[in-house]
N, C-alpha and C positions, 0 to 999 in steps of 0.2 A: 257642236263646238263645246269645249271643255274648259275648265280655269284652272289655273294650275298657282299657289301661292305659295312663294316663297319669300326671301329675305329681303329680295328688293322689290317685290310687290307681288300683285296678281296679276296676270294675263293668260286674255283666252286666245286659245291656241286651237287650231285645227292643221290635217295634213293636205298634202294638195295631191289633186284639185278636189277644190270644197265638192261633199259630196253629202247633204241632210242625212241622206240614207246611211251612212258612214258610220259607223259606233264606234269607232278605232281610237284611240285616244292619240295627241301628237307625243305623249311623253310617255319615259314608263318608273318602273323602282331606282332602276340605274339610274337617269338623270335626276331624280329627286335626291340622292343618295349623293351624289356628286354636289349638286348645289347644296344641301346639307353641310357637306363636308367644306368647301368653298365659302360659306358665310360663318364657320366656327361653329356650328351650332354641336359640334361631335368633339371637339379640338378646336386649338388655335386657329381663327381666319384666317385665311391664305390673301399674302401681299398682292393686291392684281394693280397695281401702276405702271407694270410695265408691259410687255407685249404679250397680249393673251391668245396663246392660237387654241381653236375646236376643232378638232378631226372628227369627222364621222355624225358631226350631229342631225341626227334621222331627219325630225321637219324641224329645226329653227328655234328648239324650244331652249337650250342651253344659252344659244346667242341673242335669245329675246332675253332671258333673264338677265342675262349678263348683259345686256348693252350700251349700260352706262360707262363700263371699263373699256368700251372701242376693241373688244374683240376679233380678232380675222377669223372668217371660219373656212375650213376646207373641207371639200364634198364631192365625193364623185358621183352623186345624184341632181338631174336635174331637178327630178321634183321635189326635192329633198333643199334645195335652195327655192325653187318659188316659193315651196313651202315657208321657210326663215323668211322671205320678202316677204310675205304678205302677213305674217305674223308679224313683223318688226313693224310695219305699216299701220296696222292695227292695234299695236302697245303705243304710238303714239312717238316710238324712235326716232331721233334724227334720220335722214338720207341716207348719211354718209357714219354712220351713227356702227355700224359694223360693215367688213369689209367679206365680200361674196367674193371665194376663191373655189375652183375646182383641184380636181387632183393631178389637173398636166400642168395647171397654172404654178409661178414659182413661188414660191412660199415666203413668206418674211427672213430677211439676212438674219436676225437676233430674236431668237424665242425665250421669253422669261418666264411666263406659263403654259405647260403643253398641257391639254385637256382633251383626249380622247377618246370617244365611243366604240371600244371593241366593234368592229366590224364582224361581220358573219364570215365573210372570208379571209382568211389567215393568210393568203397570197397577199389578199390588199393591205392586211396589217402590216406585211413585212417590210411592202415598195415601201411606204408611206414613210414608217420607222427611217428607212432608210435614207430615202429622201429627204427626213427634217434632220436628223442625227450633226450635220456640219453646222447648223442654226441655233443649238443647244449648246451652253455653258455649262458649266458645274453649279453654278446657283439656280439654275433651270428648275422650277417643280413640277414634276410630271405626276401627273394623275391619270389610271385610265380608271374604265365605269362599263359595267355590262352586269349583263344578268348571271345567275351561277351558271345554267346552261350555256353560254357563250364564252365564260373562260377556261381553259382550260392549261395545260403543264404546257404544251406545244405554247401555248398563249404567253404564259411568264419565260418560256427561256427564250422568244423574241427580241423581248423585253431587256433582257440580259445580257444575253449576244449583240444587239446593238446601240444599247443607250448606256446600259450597267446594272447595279445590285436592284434586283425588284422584290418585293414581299406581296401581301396581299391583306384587305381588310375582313375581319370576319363580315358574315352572310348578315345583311339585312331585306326584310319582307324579299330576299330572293335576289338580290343584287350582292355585289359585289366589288370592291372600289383596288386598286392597282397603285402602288405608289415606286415609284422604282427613281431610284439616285443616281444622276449621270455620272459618268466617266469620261471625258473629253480624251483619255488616253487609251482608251478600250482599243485594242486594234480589233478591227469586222471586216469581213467578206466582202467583196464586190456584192451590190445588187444580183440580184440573177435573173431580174426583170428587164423590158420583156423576155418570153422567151419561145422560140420557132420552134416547127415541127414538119415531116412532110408528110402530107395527105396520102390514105392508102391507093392503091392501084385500081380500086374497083370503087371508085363515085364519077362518073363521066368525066364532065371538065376540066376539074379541078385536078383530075388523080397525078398524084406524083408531086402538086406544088409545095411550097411552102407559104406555111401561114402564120401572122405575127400575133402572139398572145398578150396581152399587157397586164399584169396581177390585177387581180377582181373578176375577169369576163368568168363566165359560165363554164366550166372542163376547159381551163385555160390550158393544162398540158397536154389534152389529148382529144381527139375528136371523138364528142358525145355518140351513144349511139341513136338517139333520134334526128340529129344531122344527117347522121350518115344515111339514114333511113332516105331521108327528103332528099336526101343530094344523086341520092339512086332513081330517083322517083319525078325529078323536077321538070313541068312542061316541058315540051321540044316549041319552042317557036322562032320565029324569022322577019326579021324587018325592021325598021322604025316602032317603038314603044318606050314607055316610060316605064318602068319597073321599082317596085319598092320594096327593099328589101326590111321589113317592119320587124324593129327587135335586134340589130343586125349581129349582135355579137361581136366576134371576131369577122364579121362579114365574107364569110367563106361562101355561103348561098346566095350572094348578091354577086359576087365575082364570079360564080358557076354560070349565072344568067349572062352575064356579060360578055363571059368566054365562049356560051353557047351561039351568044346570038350577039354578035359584033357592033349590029346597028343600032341596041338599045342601048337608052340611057336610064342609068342607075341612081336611086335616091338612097342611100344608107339610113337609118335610125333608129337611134335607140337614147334612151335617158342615161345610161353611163357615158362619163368621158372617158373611161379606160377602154369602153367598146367601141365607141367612135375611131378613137384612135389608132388602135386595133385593126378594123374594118378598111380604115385608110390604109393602111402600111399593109395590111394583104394585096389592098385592091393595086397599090401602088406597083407591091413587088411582082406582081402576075400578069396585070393587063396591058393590051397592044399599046402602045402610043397612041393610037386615037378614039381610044375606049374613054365614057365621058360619065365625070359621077361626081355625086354630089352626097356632102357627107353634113349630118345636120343632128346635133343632139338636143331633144326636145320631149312633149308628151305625144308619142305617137303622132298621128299623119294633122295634129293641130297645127293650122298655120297653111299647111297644101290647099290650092285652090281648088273646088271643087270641079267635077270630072274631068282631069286630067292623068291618070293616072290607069293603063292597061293591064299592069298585071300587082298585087299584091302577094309576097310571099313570106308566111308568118310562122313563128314558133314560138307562141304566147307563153309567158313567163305564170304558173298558176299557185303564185302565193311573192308575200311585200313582205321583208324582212321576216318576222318568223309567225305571220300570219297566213293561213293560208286563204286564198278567194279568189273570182273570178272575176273581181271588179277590173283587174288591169287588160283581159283579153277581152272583155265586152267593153270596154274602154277602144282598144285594137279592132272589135268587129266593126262598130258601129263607124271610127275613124275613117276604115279602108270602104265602107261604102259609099261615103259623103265624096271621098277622094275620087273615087272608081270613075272611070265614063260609064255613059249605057254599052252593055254589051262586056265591060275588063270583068277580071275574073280575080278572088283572092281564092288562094292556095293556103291551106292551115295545116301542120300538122301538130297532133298531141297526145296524151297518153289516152288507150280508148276508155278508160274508165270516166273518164272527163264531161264526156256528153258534147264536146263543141257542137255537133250536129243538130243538135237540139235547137239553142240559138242562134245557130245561121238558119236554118230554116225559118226559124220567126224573124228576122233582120231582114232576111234579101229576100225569101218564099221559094227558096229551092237550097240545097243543097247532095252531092253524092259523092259516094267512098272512089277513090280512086285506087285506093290499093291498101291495102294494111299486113301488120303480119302478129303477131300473137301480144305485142305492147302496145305497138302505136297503129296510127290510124289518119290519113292523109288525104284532107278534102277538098272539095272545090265547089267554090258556090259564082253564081254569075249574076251581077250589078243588072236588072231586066229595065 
């Protein structure tokens, strides 16, 4: 745990799930930079009486500081909101003290400060933009915050194209702050979110469908090629099972299972609501009418009853915003074995350099290659 002091106090802050081993800090130069700039201490204090929305705030750390002005925050992370709950819990915040929104949730009619954390993907910068753009006035102060490495020219004509005139602040310890002047008369583009595609001819089930992207997922316009990999490669089975498609993305591999095998039923998940949702409107638009699923954003298979579950099928994410580490897919191993019956099997694939085999073999005491080819590498290990 770390403390972080600012204008309206100090509070210690960590990311979720608490994790001692964790060195990560929940904040970085950008939001100090931002609250900096937000308490005057650079420039004139910015008026916040009126409706303060936070986009993008990693764990909670922006709306913990700020949550005497009743901030709304928007977040298409789930942990990235436990995280703000349980930070706000432990500053000692009211309840109701900040408002926990997602990115499908609808945003406040009237925004009088926008305060956002450059996002790493510039798809999700756009929907979001987008999205709030009719909620903004001309007395609106918008601010965004990210690091040098995360803004770039792409980033400010966003900014320009749909809100209005943006500039940019010089570089501090490596941040970077956005100030950009609405335009309520700007004319802008239709969203171009979500957006479909159809699947190539050579991955089993799926081939030929169409799948729905929602800005933010993972190669939102085009299918990855370690998907593609697994979706060439995905068991053959038959019957009654429970299947989980863990990570789900745009849930193409969990709708492949379900097209394979009619009888199973399908768990979707993943921590984005962009992928959840996603996940649903593939599963929606592809599967028979009596095909059965269940779609659930959350930390991995926490919450699933223990062995209930036959097959896991994973494509661990190996790096958290611009960190990279393994904590989220040993997060993933250990999940899908608590979840597994004796005898289910979880399916992993990932890049070979990665070593997953490593730690599944210490997790479950087996694991083997089911096929690979000069990047990835696609295993199976069985819950004994």
């Amino acid at each position: 745990m770390n403390r972080l002091t600012t204008s309206w106090g100090e509070f210690d802050l960590t990311r979720f799930p608490e994790d001692p081993r964790d060195q990560l800090r929940a904040w970085d130069a950008a939001d100090e930079y931002l609250l900096r700039h937000l308490a005057g201490i650079d420039a004139e204090p910015t008026d916040l009486s009126g409706t303060v929305v936070v986009v993008g705030d990693r764990w909670g750390a922006l709306v913990t500081a700020l949550a005497a002005h009743r901030p709304v925050q928007i977040t298409d992370s789930f942990l990235g909101q436990e995280a703000a709950r349980a930070n706000l819990a432990r500053s000692g915040a009211a309840p109701d003290a900040v408002r926990l929104l997602s990115t499908r949730d609808t945003p406040p009619d009237r925004i009088d400060v926008l305060l956002i954390r450059v996002p790493k993907s510039l798809a999700l910068l756009e929907d979001q933009l987008h999205r709030l753009a009719p909620r903004i006035h001309a007395g609106t102060v918008v601010v965004g915050t990210g690091m040098v490495t995360e803004i770039h020219t792409s980033t400010l004509k966003l900014f320009e194209q749909i809100l209005g005139p943006t500039r940019t602040s010089l570089a501090a310890k490596k941040a970077r702050l956005i100030f950009c002047s609405p335009d309520p008369t700007l004319a802008r583009a239709a969203s171009p979110w979500p957006v479909r595609y159809a699947l190539p001819a050579d991955v089993g089930a799926v081939s030929g469908l169409t799948v729905t992207n929602h800005a933010g997922i993972f190669c939102a316009e085009r299918l990855d090629i370690g998907t593609r990999f697994f979706l060439r490669n995905l068991p053959k089975r038959h019957g009654p099972e429970r299947v989980v498609d863990l990570g789900c993305g745009n849930g193409v591999v969990g709708t492949a299972a379900a097209l394979a095998n009619p009888e199973a039923e399908v768990l979707f998940v993943d921590e984005s609501y962009q992928a959840v949702a996603s996940a649903e409107a593939t599963f929606r638009a592809n599967a028979g009418a009596g095909a059965v699923a269940e779609f659930r954003v959350g930390d991995g298979l926490a919450g699933v009853p223990a062995g209930t579950v036959d097959l896991v099928l994973n494509n661990p994410p190996f790096h958290t915003h611009q960190a990279t580490t393994d904590a989220t897919a040993w997060r993933m191993f250990t999940g899908a074995r608590n979840a597994l019956r004796a005898g289910g099997e979880l399916w992993v694939i990932g890049n070979r350099h990665l070593g997953y085999h490593v730690k599944l073999r210490r997790l479950f005491g087996n694991c083997e290659v089911v096929t690979s080819d000069p990047k990835f590498v696609i295993l199976r290990t069985v819950k004994n």
